[in-house]
SEMIPA-347206 format. One record per atom (N, C-alpha, C): atom name; residue number from 1; x, y, z. Coordinates in Angstrom, 3 decimals. Layout:
residues N
{site "CA"; NUM; {X; Y; Z}}
...
END
This chain:
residues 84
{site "N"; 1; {0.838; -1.184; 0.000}}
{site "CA"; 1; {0.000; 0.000; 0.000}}
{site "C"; 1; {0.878; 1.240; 0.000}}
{site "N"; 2; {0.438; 1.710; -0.663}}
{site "CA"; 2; {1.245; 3.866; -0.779}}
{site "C"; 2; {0.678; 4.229; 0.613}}
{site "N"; 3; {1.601; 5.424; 0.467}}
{site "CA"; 3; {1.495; 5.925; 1.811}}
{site "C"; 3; {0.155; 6.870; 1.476}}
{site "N"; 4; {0.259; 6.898; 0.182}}
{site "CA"; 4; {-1.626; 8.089; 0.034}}
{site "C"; 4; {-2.894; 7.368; 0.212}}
{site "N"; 5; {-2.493; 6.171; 0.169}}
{site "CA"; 5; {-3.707; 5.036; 0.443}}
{site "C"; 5; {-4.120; 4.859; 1.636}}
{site "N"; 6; {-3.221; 5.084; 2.476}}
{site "CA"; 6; {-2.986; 4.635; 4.025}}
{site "C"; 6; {-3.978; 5.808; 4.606}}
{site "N"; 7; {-3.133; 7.139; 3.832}}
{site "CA"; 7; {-3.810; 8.050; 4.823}}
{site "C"; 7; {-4.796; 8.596; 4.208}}
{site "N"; 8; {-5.205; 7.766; 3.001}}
{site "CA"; 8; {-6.739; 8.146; 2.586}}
{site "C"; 8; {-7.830; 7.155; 3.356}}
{site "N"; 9; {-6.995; 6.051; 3.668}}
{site "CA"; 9; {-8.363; 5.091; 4.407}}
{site "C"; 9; {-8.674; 5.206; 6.176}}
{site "N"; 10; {-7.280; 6.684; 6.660}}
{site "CA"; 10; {-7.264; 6.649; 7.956}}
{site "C"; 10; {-8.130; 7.792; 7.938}}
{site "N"; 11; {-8.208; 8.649; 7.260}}
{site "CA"; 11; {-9.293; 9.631; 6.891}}
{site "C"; 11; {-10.974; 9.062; 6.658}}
{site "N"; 12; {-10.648; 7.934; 6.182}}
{site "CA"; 12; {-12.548; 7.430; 6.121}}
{site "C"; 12; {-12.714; 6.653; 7.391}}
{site "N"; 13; {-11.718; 5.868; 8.067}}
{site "CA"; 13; {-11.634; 5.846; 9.281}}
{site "C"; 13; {-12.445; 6.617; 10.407}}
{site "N"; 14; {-11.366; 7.516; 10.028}}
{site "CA"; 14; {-12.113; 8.991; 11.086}}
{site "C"; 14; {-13.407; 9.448; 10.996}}
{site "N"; 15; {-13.435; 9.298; 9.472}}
{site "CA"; 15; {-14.930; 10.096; 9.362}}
{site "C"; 15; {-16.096; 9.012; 9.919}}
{site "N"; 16; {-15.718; 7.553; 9.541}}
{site "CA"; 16; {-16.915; 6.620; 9.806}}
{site "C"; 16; {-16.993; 6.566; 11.579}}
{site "N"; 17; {-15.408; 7.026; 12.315}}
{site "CA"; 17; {-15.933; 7.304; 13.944}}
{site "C"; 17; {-16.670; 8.509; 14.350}}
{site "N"; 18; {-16.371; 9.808; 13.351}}
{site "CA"; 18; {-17.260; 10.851; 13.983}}
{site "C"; 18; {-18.867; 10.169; 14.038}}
{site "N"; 19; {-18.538; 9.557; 12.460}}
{site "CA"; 19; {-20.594; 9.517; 12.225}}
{site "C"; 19; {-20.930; 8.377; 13.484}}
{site "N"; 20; {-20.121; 7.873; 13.746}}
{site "CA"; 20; {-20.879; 6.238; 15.183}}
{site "C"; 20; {-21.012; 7.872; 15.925}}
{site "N"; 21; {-20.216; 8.528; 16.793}}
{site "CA"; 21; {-20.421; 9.430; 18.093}}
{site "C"; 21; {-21.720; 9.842; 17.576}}
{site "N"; 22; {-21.633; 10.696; 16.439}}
{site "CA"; 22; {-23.147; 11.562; 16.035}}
{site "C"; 22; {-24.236; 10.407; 16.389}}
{site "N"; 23; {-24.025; 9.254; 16.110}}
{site "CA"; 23; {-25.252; 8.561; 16.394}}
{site "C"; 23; {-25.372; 8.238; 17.563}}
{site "N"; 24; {-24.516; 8.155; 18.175}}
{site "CA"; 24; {-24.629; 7.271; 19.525}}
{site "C"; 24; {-25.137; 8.507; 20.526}}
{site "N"; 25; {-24.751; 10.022; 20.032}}
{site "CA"; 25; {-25.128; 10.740; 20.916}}
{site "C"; 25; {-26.743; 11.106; 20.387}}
{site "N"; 26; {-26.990; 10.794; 19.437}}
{site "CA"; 26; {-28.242; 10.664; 18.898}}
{site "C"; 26; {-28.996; 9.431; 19.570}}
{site "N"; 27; {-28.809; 8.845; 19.781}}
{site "CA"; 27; {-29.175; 7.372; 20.683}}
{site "C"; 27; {-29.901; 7.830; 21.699}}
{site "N"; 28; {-28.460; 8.170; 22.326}}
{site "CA"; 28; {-28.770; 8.425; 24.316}}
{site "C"; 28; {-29.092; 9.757; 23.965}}
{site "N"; 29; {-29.355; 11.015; 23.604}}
{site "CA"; 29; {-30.664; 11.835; 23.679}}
{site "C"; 29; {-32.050; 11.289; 23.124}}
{site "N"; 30; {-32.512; 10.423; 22.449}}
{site "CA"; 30; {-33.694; 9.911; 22.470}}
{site "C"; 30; {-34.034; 8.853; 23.394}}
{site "N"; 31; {-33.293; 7.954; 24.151}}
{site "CA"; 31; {-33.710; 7.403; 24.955}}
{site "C"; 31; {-33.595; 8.499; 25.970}}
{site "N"; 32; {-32.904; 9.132; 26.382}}
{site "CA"; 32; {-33.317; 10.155; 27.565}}
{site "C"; 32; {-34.518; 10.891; 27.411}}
{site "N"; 33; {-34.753; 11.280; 26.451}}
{site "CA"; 33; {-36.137; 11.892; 26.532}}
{site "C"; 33; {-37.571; 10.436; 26.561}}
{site "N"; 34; {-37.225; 9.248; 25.840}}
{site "CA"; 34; {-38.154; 8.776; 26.637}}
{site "C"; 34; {-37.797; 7.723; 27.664}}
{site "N"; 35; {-36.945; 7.943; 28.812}}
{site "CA"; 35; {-36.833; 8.044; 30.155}}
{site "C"; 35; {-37.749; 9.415; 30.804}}
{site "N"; 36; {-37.773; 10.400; 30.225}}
{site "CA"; 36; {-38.092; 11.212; 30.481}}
{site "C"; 36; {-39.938; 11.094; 31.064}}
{site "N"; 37; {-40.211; 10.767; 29.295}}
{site "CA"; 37; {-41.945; 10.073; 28.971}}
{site "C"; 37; {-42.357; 9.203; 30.286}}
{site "N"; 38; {-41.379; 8.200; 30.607}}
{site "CA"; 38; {-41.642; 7.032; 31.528}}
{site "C"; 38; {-41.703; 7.738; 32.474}}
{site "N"; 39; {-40.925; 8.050; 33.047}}
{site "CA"; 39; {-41.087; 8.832; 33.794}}
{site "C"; 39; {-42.447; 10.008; 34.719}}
{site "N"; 40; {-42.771; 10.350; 33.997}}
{site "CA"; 40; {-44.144; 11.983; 33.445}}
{site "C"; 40; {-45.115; 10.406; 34.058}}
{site "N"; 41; {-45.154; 9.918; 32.536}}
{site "CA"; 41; {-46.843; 8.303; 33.189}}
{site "C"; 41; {-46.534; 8.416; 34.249}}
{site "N"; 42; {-45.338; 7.773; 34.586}}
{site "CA"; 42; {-45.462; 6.648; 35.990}}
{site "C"; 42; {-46.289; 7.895; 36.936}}
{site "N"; 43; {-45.450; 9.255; 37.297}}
{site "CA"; 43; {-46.160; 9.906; 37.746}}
{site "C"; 43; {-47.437; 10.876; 37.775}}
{site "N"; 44; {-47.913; 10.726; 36.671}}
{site "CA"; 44; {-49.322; 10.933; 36.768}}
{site "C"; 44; {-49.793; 9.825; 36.618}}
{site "N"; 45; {-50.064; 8.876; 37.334}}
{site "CA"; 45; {-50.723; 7.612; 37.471}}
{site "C"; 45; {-51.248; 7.032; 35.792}}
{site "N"; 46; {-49.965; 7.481; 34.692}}
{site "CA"; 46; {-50.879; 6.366; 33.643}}
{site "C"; 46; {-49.483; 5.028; 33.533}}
{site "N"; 47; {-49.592; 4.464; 34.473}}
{site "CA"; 47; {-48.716; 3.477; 34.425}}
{site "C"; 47; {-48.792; 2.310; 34.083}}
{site "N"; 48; {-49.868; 1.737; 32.827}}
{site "CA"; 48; {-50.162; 0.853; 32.120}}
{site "C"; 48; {-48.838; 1.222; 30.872}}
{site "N"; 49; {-49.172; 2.684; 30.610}}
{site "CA"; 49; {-48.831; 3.403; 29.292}}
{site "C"; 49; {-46.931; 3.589; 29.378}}
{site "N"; 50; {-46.515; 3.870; 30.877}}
{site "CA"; 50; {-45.408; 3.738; 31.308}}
{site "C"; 50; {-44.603; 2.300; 30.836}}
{site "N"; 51; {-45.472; 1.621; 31.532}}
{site "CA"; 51; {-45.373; -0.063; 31.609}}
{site "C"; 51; {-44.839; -0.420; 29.983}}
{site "N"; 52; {-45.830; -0.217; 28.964}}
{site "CA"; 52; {-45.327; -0.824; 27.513}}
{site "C"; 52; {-44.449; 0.349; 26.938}}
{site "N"; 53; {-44.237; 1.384; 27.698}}
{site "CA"; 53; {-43.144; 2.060; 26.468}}
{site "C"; 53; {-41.905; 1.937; 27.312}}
{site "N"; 54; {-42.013; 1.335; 28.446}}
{site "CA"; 54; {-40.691; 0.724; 29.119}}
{site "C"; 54; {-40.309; -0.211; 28.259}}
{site "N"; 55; {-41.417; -0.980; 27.458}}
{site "CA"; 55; {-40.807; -2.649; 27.132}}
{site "C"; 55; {-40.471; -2.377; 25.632}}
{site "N"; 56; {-40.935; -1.390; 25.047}}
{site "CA"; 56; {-40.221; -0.660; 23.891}}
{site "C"; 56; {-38.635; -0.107; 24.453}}
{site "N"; 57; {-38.678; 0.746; 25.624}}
{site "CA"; 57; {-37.774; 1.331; 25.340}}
{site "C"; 57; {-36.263; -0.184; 25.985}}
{site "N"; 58; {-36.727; -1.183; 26.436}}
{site "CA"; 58; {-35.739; -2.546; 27.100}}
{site "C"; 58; {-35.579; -3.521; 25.177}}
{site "N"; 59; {-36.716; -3.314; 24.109}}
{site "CA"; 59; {-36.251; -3.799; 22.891}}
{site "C"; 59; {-35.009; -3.096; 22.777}}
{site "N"; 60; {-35.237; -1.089; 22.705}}
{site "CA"; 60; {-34.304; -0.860; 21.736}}
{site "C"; 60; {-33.198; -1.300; 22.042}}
{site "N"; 61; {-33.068; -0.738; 24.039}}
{site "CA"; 61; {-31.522; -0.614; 24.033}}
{site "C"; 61; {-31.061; -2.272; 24.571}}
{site "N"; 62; {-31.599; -3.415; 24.534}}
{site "CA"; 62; {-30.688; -4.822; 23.986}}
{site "C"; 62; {-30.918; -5.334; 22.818}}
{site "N"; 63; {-31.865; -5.425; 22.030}}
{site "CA"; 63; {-32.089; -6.066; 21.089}}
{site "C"; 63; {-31.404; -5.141; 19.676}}
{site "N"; 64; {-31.315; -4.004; 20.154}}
{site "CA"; 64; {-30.475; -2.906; 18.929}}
{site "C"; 64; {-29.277; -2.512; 19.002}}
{site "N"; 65; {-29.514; -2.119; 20.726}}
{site "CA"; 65; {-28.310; -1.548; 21.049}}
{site "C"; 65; {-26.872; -1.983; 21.829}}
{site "N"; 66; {-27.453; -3.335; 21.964}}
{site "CA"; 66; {-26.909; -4.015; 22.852}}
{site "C"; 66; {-26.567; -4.164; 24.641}}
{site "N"; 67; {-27.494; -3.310; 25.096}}
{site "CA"; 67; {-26.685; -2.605; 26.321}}
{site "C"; 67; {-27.709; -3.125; 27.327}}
{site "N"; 68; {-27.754; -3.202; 28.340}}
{site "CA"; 68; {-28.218; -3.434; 29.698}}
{site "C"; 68; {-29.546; -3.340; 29.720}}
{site "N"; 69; {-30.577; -3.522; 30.359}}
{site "CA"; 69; {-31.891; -3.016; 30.523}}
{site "C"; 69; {-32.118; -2.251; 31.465}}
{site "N"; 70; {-32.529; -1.305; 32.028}}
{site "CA"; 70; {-33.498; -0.457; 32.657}}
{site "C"; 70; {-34.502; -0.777; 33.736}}
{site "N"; 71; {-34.302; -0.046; 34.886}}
{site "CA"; 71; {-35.178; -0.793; 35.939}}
{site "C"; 71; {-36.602; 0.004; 35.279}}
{site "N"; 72; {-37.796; -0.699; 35.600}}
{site "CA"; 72; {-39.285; 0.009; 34.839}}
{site "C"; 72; {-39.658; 0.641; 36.216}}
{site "N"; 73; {-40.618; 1.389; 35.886}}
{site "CA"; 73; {-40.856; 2.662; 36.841}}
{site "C"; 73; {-41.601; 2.162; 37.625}}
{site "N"; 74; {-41.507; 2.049; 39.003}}
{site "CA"; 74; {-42.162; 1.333; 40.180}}
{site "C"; 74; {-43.583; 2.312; 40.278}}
{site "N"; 75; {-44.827; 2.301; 40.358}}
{site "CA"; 75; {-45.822; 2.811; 40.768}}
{site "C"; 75; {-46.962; 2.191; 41.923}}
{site "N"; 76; {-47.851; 3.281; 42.671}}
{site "CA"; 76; {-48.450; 2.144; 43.331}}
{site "C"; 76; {-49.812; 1.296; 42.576}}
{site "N"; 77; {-50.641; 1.423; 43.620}}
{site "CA"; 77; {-51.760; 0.220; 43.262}}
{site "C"; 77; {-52.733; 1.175; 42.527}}
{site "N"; 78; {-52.288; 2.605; 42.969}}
{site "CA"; 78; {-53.476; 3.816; 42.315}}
{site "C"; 78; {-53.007; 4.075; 41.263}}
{site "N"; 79; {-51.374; 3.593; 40.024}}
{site "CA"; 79; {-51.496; 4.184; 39.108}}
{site "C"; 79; {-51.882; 3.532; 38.309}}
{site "N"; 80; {-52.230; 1.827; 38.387}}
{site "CA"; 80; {-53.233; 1.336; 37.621}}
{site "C"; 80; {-54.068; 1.913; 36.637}}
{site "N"; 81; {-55.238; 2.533; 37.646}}
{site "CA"; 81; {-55.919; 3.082; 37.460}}
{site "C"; 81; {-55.707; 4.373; 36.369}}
{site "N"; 82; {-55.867; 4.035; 35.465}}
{site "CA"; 82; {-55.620; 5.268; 34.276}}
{site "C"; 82; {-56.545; 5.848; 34.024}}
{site "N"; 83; {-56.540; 7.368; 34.306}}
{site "CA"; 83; {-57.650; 8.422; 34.093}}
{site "C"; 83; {-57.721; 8.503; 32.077}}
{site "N"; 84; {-58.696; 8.892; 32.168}}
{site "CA"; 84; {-58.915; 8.920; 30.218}}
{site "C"; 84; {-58.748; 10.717; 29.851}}
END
């Protein structure tokens, strides 16, 4: 390999790590905002609605993202109860 080859493929290198950060910080600001969502339900008692966008948000980040799961938002016996 030339040395212009080298440092043309350490250059697409680079560029293909900026674009992973851009995404990854694209990642974890959309799951933070819906941590956020989970969050809001659990405490206004719609914690059915909490409940399944927890189990959306435990697909993305193992089944996509590979990473750990998430404790789901503990509520009591009153947030059942979902106002309409």
């Amino acid at each position: 390999m030339t040395e212009d080859r080298i440092r043309e493929l350490e250059a697409d290198v680079l560029h293909l790590m900026e674009q992973v950060d851009r995404y990854r910080t694209a990642t974890d600001d959309a799951l933070q905002q819906i941590n956020w969502c989970i969050g809001y339900l659990a405490a206004t008692k719609k914690g059915r609605i909490a409940s399944s966008l927890s189990v959306n948000r435990e697909h993305i980040r193992s089944n996509l993202l590979g990473r750990a799961p998430q404790s789901v938002p503990t509520t009591g016996p009153e947030a059942e109860e979902e106002s309409a």
